[in-house]
Structure formats: C-alpha cells, structure tokens
KEPA-271022 format. One line per 3 residues: number of its first residue (from 1); for each residue y, z, x of C-alpha. Coordinates in nm, 3 decimals. Layout:
<recs>
NUM) Y Z X ~ ...
</recs>
This chain:
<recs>
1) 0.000 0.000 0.000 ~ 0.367 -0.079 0.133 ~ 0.557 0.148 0.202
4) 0.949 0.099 0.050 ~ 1.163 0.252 0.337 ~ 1.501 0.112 0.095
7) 1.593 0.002 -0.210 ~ 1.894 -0.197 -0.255 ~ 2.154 0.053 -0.144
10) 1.959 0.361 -0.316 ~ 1.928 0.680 -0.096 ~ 1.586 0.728 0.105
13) 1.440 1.017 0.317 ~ 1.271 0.736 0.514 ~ 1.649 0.686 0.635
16) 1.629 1.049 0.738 ~ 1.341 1.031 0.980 ~ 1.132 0.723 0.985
19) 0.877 0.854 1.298 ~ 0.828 1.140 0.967 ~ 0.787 0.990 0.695
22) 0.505 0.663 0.754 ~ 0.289 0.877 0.878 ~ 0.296 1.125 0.705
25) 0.254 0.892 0.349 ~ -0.052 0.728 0.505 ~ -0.207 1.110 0.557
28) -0.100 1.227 0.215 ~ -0.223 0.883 0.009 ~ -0.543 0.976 0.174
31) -0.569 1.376 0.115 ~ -0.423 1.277 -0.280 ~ -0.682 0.999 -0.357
34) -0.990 1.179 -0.224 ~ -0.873 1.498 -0.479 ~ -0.853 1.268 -0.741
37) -1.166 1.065 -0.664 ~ -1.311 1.469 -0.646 ~ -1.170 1.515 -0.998
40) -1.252 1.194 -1.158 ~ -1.619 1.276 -1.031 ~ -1.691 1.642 -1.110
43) -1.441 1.664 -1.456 ~ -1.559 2.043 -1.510 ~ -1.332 2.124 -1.196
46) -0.996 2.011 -1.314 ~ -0.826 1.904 -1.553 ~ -0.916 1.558 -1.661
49) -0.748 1.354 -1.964 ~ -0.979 1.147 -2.194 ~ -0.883 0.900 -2.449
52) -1.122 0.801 -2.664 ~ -0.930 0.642 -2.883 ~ -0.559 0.562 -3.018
55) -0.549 0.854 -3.230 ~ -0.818 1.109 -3.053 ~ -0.713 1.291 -2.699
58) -0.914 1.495 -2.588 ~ -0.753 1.733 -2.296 ~ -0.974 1.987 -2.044
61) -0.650 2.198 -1.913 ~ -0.844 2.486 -1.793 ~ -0.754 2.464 -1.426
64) -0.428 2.267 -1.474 ~ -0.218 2.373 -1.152 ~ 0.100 2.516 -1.247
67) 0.393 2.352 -1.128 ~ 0.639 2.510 -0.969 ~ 1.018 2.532 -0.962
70) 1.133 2.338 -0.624 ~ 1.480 2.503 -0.598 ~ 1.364 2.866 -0.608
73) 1.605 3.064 -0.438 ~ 1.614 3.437 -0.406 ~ 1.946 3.614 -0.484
76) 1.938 3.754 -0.216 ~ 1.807 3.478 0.042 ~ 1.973 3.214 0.216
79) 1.670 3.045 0.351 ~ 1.458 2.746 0.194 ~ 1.214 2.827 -0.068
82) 0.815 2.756 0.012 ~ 0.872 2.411 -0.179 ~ 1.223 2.275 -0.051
85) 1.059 2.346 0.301 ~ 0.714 2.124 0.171 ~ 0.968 1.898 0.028
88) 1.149 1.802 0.330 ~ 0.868 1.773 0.552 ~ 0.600 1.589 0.359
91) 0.681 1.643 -0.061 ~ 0.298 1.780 -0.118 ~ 0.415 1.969 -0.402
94) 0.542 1.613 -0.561 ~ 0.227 1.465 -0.529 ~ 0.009 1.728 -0.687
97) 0.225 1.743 -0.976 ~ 0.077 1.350 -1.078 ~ -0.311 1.397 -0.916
100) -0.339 1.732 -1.147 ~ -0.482 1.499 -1.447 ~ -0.739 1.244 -1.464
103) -0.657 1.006 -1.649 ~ -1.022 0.887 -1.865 ~ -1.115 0.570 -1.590
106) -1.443 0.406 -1.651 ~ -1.509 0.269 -1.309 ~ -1.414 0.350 -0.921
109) -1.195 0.039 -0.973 ~ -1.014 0.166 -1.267 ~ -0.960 0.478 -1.099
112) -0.810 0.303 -0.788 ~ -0.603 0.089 -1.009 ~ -0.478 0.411 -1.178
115) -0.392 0.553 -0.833 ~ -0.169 0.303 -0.740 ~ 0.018 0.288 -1.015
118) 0.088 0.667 -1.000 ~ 0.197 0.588 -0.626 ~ 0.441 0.301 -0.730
121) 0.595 0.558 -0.965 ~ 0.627 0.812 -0.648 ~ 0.716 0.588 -0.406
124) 1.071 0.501 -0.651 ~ 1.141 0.872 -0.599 ~ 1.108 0.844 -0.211
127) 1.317 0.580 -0.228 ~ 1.590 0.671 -0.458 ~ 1.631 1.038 -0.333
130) 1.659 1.301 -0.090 ~ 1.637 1.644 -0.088 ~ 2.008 1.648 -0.174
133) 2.105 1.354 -0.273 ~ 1.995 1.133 -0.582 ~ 2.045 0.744 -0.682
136) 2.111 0.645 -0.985 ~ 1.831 0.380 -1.018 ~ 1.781 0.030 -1.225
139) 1.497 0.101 -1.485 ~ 1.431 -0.292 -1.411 ~ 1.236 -0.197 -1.062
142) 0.982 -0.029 -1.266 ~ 0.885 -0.349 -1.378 ~ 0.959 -0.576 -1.061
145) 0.667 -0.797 -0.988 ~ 0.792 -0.898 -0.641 ~ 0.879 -0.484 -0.563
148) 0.515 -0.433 -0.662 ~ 0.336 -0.690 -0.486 ~ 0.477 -0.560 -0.179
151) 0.378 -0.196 -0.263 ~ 0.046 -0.269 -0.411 ~ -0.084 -0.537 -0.235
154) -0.007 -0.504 0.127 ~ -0.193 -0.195 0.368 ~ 0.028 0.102 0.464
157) 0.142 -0.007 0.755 ~ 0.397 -0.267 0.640 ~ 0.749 -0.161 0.612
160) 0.943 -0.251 0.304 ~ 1.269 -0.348 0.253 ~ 1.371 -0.436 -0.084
163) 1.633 -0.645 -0.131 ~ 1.880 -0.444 0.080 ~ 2.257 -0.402 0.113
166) 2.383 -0.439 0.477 ~ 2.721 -0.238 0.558 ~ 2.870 -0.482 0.805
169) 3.224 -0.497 0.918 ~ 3.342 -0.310 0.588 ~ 3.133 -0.589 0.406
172) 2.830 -0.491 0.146 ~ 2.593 -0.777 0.169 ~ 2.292 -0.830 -0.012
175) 2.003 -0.988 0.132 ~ 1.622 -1.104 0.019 ~ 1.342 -0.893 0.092
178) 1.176 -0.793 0.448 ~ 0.876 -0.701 0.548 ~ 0.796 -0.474 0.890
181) 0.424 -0.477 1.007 ~ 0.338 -0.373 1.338 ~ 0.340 -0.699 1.489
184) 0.596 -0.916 1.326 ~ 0.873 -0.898 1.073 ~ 0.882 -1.136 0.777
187) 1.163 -1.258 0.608 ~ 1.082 -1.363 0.270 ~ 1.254 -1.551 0.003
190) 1.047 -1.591 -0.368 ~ 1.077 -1.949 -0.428 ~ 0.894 -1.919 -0.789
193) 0.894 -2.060 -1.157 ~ 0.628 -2.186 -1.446 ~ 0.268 -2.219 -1.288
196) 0.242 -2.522 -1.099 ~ 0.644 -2.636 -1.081 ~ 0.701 -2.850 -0.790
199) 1.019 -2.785 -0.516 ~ 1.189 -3.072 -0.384 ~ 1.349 -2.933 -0.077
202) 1.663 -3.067 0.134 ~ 1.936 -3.025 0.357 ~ 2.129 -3.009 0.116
205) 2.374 -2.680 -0.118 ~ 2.070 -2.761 -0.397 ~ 1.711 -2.822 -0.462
208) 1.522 -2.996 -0.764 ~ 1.247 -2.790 -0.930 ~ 1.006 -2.987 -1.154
211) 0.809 -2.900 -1.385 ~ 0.558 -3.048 -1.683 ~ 0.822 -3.136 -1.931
214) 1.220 -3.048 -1.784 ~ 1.376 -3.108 -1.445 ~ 1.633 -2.873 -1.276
217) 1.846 -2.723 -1.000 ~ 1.878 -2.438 -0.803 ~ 2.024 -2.282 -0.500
220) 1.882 -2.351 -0.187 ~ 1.683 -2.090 -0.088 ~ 1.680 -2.122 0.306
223) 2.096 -2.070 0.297 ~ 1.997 -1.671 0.140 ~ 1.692 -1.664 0.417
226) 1.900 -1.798 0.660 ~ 2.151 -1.494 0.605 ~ 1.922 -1.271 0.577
229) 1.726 -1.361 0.960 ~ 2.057 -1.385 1.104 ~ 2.123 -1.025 1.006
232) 1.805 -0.902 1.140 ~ 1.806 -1.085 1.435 ~ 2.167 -0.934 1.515
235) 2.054 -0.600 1.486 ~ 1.783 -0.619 1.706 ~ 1.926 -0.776 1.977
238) 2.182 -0.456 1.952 ~ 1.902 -0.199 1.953 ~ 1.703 -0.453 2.167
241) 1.418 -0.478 1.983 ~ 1.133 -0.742 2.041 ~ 0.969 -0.825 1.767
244) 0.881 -1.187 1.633 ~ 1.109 -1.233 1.325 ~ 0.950 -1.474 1.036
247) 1.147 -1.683 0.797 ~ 0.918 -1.746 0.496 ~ 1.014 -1.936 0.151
250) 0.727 -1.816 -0.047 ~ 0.582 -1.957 -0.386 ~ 0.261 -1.828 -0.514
253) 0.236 -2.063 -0.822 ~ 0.367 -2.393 -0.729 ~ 0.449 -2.644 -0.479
256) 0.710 -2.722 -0.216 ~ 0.781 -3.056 -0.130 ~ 0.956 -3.084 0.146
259) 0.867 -3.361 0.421 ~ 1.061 -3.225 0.714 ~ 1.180 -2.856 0.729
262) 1.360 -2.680 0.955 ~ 1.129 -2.594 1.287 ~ 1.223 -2.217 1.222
265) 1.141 -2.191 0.853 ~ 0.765 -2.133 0.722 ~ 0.701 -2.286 0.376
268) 0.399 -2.128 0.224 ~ 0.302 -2.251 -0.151 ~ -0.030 -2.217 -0.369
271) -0.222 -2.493 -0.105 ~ -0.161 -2.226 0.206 ~ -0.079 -1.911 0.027
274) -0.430 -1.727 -0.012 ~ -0.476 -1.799 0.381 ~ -0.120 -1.669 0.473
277) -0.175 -1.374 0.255 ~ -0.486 -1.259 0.358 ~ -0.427 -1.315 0.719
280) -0.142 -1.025 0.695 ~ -0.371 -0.800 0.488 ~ -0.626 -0.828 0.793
283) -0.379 -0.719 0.991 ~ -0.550 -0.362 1.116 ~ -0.343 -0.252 1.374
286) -0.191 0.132 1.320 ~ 0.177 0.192 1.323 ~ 0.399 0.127 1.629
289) 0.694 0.258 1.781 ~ 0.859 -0.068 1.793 ~ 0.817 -0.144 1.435
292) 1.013 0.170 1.375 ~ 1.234 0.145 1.591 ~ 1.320 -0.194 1.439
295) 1.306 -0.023 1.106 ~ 1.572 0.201 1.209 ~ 1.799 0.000 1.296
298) 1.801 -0.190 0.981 ~ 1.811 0.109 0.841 ~ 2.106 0.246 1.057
301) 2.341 -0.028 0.856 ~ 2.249 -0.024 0.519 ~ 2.471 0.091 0.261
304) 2.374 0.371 0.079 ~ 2.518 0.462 -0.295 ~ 2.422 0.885 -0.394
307) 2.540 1.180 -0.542 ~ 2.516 1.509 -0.427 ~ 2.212 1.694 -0.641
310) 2.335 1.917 -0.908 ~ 2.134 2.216 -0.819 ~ 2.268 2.239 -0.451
313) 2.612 2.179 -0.590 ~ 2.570 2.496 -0.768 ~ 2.352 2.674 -0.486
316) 2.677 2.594 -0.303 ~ 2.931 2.713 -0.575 ~ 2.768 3.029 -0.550
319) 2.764 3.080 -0.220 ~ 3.150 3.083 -0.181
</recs>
C-alpha cells in the first residue's frame, strides 16, 4: 500500500519526520492486519460485527476495547498524556480504534479487501493532520480513484505525493501526482476517458481524444508533466539528490497515438500498461535513505494550509 506523505497543501506528520513515519506505517500495517486476521479467525476473542442481512446485525461487543480520550491532561500536569506521546511517535491508539471490529468477511480476500479500505480511511488522517494542527479536507478524496490506486495498489515502499502545491518564490503551484520508490521517482500525468478512447498526441497547446461516437480536445498533458519534472528536478539538484526522475503520461483504458514523442517522456496506454505496472509492484527493494531524502525535499517546499487544533488552543488558554 502507498504511502501518501501530502495531500494537496493539507498538513502531514510525514512532513514532520519522514525517517519516522515510513517505517514505522510498514511495522504497524503489519502488527494491525495480523490482529485482525487473529480476530476474523477466532470471533469468540473480540468483538466481531456480522451482518446477516439488511435489517438483522448481529454484534459480539464483549471484549470491545475502550477507547480512550487522546488529550487527557491532568490538572495538575504539564507533560503529554500516555496517548498524545503514542500519537506522536507512531498513532497505535488510532489504529486500534478501527481493527477493534470485524467486520462479517466471508473469505481471507474479503478480509484483506476490508483492511485496506480501513487503511485508506487512516491514511486521510495522516495526511490531513498533526498532532496540532488539522486540514480542512475535500470529502471528494474519499472517493478519488487515482488517490486510491496509488494507496491500494502499489507496496509500502512507494512514496506518494498527491497532487501537491509547491511554495516557490511566493508562488502556490499545483502540480500532477508523484510517485517515490526506492529506486526511481515517477512523474505521472492520468491521461484517461471512456474505455478504449484514442489520444492523438502533438507538439502542439492541444490534443484530440476520440472516442466511439464524439471527437474532442483537451490540454496537452506533457505541458502539466513537464512543470511538474522541472520542479522536481530543481529541487534535487539543490539538496543534490540522485535519483532517476520518470515522466509518465499514463492511460489505463485507452490508447495514445502519438508517432514521435519527446525522448524524455514515457507514454504507457492499455497495450504496455499491465507490464509497466507490474514491473513497479515487483519492485522489492526496502526503503532507502535517498528516497527520503528526496522526499524531504519536496516536502521542504510544499505549501501547507492548517489550523491550530481546538483542544490545544484551549490547553493553551488555560495555561496562561
């Protein structure tokens, strides 16, 4: 599973301490899906929830975990709480609050299906929060098909950047999606429409997208992937960073005509896409310090859009 170091310009621990936080996902996705694999197998030990039906649930709550209060200050104490500390260092406490039920899964495959989807939910809140600050997040990235695809479909080593917004010279710019494995960052622009649409590419400010009944225009992609590898390559050569930087124009469903491409551009459509694909899911190497150190420095100038949380801005008020 990807992991989604930003978000647009949404607040994210990763920012805090990317050599923490990969890690330390990878070791808690493991410790969380063998306890639920535990529960799913042996329901008597925890709570599991079964429905049989759309009217009938059926709920075994007798060792539901309580959950407890993250901001839980004494009066008379200063210091972090048990679960501010576990938040900052590793959020444990987050991720037993969604493995305490089971939801009813008839096969290993459900179950791992069912997994993921709770860790899409939990990776938003990585990505949208700290442990004092919050974003205000777009409901619409619950239901991004690109955002998941990355998170979902890709092993924990790869890096995510979704859709960021670069701070540079006083400028907020928004560019398309990258990807950080250990080896090699991708660029990647979603060239995509109805199933089996054809893209006429070109030098030129637009392309012609065909389909089974209509003909259109659009944008050409490679100006927004151009942007977005010139931005990546800058920063890199300022942190000097070596790794191979991919530009990709990427469509799934359909075709892309286009006879002769730029050298530095990789066009990958439904005729190459399965062997592109699975030759970065084969990928098997472990994290590297390079790869975050390149992830840093993307991460250094990205603009970032919180608020302060409301319970340390009365924690605060209090304290004066």
């Amino acid at each position: 599973m990807g992991q989604l170091i930003k978000l647009q310009d949404y607040a994210s621990r990763y920012e805090q301490n990317i050599f923490h936080y990969p890690s330390r996902f990878v070791t808690l996705k493991k410790q969380q899906w063998e306890k639920l694999r535990y529960n799913w197998e042996n329901p008597e030990a925890a709570p599991v929830l079964i429905q049989k039906d759309d009217s009938k649930i059926e709920v075994k709550p007798h060792l539901l975990n309580k959950i407890k209060t993250l901001f839980s200050r004494n009066n008379d104490s200063e210091t972090l709480s048990t679960d501010e500390s576990m938040l900052q260092t590793g959020e444990p406490a987050e991720f037993d609050q969604f493995t305490a039920m089971v939801h009813y899964a008839e096969t290993v495959d459900d179950l791992k299906l069912q997994f993921l989807n709770q860790l899409f939910d939990f990776q938003l809140k990585w990505a949208t929060s700290t442990l004092t600050e919050k974003s205000i997040m777009n409901k619409r990235f619950f239901f991004d098909e690109h955002l998941r695809y990355f998170l979902q479909r890709f092993p924990d080593t790869y890096l995510v950047l979704y859709r960021p917004i670069f701070l540079l010279k006083k400028a907020s710019i928004e560019v398309e999606s990258i990807l950080i494995s250990p080896t090699d960052v991708w660029c990647i622009t979603f060239l995509e429409d109805h199933d089996l649409s054809v893209f006429v590419g070109s030098n030129q400010k637009f392309w012609d997208v065909r389909t089974k009944n209509k003909e259109k225009r659009i944008v050409n992609p490679l100006l927004s992937a151009n942007r977005t590898e010139k931005i990546v390559k800058k920063l890199f050569q300022l942190y000097e960073i070596e790794l191979p930087i991919h530009k990709v124009i990427l469509s799934r469903n359909g075709f892309i005509d286009y006879p002769l491409p730029p050298y530095d551009v990789t066009l990958i459509d439904k005729r190459n896409y399965e062997e592109w694909f699975t030759s970065l899911r084969r990928l098997r190497s472990p994290l590297k310090s390079t790869q975050l150190k390149g992830a840093k420095a993307l991460l250094d100038y990205c603009q970032t859009t919180s608020i302060r949380r409301q319970e340390w801005e009365v924690d605060e008020g209090n304290e004066k």
